[in-house]
C-alpha positions as CSV (number, residue, x, y, z in Angstrom):
1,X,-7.0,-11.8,12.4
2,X,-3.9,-9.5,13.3
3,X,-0.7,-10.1,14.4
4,X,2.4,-8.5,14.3
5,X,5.6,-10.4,13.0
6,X,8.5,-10.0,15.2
7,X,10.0,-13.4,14.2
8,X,12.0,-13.0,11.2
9,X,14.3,-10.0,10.3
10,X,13.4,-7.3,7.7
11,X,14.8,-4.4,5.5
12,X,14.3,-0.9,6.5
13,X,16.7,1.3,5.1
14,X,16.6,2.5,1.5
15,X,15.9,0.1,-1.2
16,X,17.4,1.9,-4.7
17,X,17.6,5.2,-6.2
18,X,14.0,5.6,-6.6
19,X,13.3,5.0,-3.2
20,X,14.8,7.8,-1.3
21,X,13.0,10.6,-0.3
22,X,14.0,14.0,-1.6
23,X,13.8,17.1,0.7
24,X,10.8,18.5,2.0
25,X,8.8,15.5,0.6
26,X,8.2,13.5,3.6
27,X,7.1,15.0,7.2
28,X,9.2,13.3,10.2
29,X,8.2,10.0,11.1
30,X,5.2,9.5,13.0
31,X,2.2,6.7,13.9
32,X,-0.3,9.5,12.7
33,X,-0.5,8.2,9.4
34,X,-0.1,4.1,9.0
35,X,1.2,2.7,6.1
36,X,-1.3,-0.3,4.5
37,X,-0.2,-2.7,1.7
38,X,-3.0,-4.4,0.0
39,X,-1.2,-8.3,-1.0
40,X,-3.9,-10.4,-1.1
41,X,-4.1,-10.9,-4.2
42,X,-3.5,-14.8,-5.9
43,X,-2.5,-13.8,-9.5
44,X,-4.9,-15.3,-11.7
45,X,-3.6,-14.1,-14.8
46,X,0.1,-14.7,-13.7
47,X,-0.6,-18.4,-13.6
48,X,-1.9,-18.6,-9.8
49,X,1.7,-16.8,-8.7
50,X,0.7,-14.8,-5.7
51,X,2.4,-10.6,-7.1
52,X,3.1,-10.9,-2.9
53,X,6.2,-13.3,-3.6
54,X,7.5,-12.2,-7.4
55,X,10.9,-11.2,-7.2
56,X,12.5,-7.7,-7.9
57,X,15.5,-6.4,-7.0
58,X,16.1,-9.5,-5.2
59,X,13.3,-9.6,-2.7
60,X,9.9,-10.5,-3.0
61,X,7.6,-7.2,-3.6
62,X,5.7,-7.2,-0.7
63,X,9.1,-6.9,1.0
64,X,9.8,-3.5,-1.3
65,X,6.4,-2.1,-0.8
66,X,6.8,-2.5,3.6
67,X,10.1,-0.7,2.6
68,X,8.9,2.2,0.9
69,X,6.4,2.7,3.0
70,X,8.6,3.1,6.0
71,X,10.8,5.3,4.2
72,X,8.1,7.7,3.5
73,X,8.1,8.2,7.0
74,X,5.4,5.2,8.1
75,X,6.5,4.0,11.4
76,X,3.5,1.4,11.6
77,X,2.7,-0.9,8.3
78,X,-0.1,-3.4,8.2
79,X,-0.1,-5.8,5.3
80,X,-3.0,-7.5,4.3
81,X,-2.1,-10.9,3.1
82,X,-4.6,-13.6,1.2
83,X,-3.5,-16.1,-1.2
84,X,-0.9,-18.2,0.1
85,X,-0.7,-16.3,2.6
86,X,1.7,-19.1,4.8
87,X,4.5,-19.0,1.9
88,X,4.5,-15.1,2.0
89,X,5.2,-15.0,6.2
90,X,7.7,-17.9,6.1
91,X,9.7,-16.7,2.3
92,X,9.0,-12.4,3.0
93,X,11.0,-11.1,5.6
94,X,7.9,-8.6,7.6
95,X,9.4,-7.9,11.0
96,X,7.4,-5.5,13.2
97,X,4.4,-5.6,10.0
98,X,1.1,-6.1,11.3
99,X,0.0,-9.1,9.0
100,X,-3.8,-9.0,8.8
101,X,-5.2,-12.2,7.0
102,X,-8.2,-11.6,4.7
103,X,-9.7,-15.1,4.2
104,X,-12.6,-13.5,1.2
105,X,-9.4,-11.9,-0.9
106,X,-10.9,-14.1,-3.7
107,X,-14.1,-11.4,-3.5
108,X,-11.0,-8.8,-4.9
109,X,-9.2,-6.0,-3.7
110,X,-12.3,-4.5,-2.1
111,X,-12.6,-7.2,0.8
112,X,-8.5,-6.3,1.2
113,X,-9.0,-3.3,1.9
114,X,-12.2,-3.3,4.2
115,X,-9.9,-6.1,6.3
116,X,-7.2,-3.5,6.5
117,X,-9.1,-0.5,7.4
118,X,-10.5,-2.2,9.8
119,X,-7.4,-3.3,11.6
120,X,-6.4,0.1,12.0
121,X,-9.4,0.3,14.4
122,X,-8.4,1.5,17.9
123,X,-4.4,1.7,16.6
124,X,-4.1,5.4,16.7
125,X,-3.7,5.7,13.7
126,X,-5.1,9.1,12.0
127,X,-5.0,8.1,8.4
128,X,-4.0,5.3,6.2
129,X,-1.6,5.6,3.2
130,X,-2.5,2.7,1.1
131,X,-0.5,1.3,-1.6
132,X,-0.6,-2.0,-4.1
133,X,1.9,-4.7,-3.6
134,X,1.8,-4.9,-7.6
135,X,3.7,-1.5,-8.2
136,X,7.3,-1.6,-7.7
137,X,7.6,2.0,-9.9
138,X,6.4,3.8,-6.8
139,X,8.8,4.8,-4.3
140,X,9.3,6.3,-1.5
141,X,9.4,9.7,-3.0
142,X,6.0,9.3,-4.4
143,X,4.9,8.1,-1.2
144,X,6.0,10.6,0.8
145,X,4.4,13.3,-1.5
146,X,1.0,11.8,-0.7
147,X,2.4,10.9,3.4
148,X,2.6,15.0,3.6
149,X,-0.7,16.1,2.6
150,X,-2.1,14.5,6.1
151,X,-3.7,17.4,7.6
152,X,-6.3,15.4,9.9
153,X,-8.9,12.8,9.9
154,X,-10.6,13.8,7.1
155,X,-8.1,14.4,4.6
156,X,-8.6,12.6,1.2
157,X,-5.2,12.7,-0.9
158,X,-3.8,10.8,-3.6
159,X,-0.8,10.4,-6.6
160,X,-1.5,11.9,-9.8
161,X,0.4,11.2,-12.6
162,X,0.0,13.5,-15.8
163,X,-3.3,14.8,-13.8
164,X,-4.7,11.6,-13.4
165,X,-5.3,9.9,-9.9
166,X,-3.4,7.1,-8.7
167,X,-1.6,5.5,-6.4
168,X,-0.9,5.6,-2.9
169,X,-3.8,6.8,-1.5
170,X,-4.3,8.3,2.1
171,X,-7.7,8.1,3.3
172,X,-8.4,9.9,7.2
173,X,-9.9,8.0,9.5
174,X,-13.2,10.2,9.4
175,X,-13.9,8.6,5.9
176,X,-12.6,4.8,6.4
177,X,-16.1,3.6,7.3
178,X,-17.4,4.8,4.6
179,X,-14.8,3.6,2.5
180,X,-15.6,0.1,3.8
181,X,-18.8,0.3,3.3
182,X,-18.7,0.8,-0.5
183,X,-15.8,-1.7,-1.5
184,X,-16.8,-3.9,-3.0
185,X,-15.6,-6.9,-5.8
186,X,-12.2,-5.3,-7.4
187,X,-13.3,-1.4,-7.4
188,X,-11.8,-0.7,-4.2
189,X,-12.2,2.7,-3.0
190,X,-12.9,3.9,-6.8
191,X,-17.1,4.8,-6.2
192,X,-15.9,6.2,-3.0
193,X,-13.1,8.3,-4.4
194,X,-15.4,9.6,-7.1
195,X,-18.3,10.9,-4.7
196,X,-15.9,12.6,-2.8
197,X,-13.8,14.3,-5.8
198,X,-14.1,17.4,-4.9
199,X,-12.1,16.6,-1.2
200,X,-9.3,14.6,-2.4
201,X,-6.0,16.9,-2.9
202,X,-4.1,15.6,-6.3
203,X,-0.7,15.3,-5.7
204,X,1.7,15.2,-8.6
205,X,4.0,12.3,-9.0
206,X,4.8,12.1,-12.4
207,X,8.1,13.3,-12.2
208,X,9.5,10.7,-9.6
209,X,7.3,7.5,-10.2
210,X,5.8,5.4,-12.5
211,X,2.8,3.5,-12.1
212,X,2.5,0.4,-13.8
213,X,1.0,-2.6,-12.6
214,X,2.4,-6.4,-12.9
215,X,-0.9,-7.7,-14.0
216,X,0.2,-10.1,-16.6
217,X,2.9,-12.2,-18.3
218,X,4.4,-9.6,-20.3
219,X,4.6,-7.0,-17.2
220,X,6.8,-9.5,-15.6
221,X,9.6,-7.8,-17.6
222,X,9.5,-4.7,-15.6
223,X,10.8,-6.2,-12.5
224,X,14.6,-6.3,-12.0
């Protein structure tokens, strides 16, 4: 199920000194390529805290990921939403977000993304630039980098960092059913990805973000 949330107010300007976009790294803004946050996730080794509703910089992170996503340039975000998924669209502030509810997030990220893919059906949209709610060390620069590799429906781009691929990830719409078709449990897009190595343009990132995950305990110390 879709909807989009016009009900509450939200952010949408810049969101800290990692966030902006530098020059030349993010095409104008457009519906072409759709921005896609993957939140679904409950936290199991965080104690059950959905990573949807920790706090950095004073907002919950599926808040700053909707942001840096629209400053890369995505005029349409849809965020796929599981565990707890009522707190998040009463305490996150997601105006104009589509919220796609995924009730088999507990199957992992794979069931996340096929639900959000999917909602992008019929949208317009030409690509999807997905990123993880759980990495608040990508910004919009980052983002953007990937945003501009669009070329058409079957481009296949993606962050590297150090050479090694990453996230976001922009999948054309040629390739999203077959990207649905193989997620599966936590992999994602990973066996997809990997069949189709030779396609995907690496696009360096190291230099502007970092990307760590808030998995466990410990990594709650990287949010401010």
């Amino acid at each position: 199920m879709t909807r989009t949330d016009d009900e509450v107010s939200g952010p949408d300007g810049a969101i800290g000194p990692d966030v902006a976009a530098g020059p030349g790294e993010v095409a104008g803004p457009t519906d072409e390529v759709a921005g896609l946050v993957l939140a679904a996730g409950g936290g199991r080794r965080l104690g059950g805290r959905p990573k949807a509703l920790l706090t950095h910089r004073g907002r919950p992170l599926v808040e700053h990921a909707v942001a840096v996503l629209r400053a890369a340039g995505c005029t349409r975000v849809h965020v796929v939403l599981g565990a707890r998924s009522g707190d998040v669209r009463e305490r996150a502030r997601l105006a104009g977000c589509v919220l796609v509810d995924n009730p088999g997030w507990e199957e992992g990220m794979g069931s996340s993304l096929r639900a959000g893919l999917d909602s992008l059906a019929g949208s317009g949209a030409r690509a999807a630039l997905v990123c993880l709610v759980d990495q608040p060390g990508i910004g919009a620069r980052a983002a953007g980098r990937v945003r501009a590799a669009f070329k058409d429906d079957t481009s296949l781009a993606a962050a590297a960092y150090d050479g090694v691929r990453g996230h976001p990830v922009l999948f054309g719409a040629a390739h999203w059913a077959g990207i649905a078709a193989s997620a599966t449990g936590d992999r994602g897009a990973r066996a997809y990805l990997k069949e189709h190595a030779a396609e995907i343009t690496l696009v360096e990132c190291g230099d502007v973000a970092q990307p760590y995950d808030i998995d466990t305990e410990a990594d709650l110390a990287r949010l401010e």
